[in-house]
N, C-alpha and C positions, 0 to 999 in steps of 0.2 A: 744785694749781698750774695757772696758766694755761697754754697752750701754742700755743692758735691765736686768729685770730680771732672764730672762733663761739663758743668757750669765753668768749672776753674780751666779747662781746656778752649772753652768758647771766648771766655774772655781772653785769653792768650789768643786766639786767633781775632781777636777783633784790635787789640793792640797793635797785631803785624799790619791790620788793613789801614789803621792809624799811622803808622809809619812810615807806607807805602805813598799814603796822599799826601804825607810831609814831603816826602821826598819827591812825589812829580810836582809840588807846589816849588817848593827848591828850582826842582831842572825847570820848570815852565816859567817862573815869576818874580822869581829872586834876582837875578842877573838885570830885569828888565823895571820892577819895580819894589825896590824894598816894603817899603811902605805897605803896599797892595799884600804880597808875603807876611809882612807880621799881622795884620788884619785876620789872614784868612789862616792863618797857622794856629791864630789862638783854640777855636774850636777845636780842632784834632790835639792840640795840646791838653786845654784842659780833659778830654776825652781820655786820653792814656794816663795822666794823673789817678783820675778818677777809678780806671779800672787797677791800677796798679794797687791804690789803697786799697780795694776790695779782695786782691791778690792777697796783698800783706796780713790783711784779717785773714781770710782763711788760714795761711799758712800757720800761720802765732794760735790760731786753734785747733789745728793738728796738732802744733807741737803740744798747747796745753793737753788735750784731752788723750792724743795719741790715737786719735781716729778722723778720715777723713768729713764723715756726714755726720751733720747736726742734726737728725731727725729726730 
């Protein structure tokens, strides 16, 4: 769970590293083996799911509380 700031920036950055291995999974594996590609894409898939929920909680708890830390 999200709680602050820094947390909610780390996950943003670990979404783009999520992205990043889509996309060399893409240029290295797709062209040569789909199959192989949707196998290894699931992991980093559900990974950005996952942080993104976590995103969307914090954010809808800003909005309720109108602060960013649950402390």
């Amino acid at each position: 769970m999200i709680q602050t700031a820094e947390q909610l920036y780390q996950a943003i950055e670990q979404m783009g590293r999520m992205q990043r291995i889509l996309e060399s999974y893409r240029n290295e594996i797709l062209g040569r083996n789909p199959r192989n590609f949707a196998m290894l894409a699931e992991g980093p898939l559900d990974q950005i799911r996952q942080l993104q929920g976590q995103i969307d909680e914090y954010i809808t708890r800003i909005e309720a509380t109108g602060s960013p830390a649950t402390n």
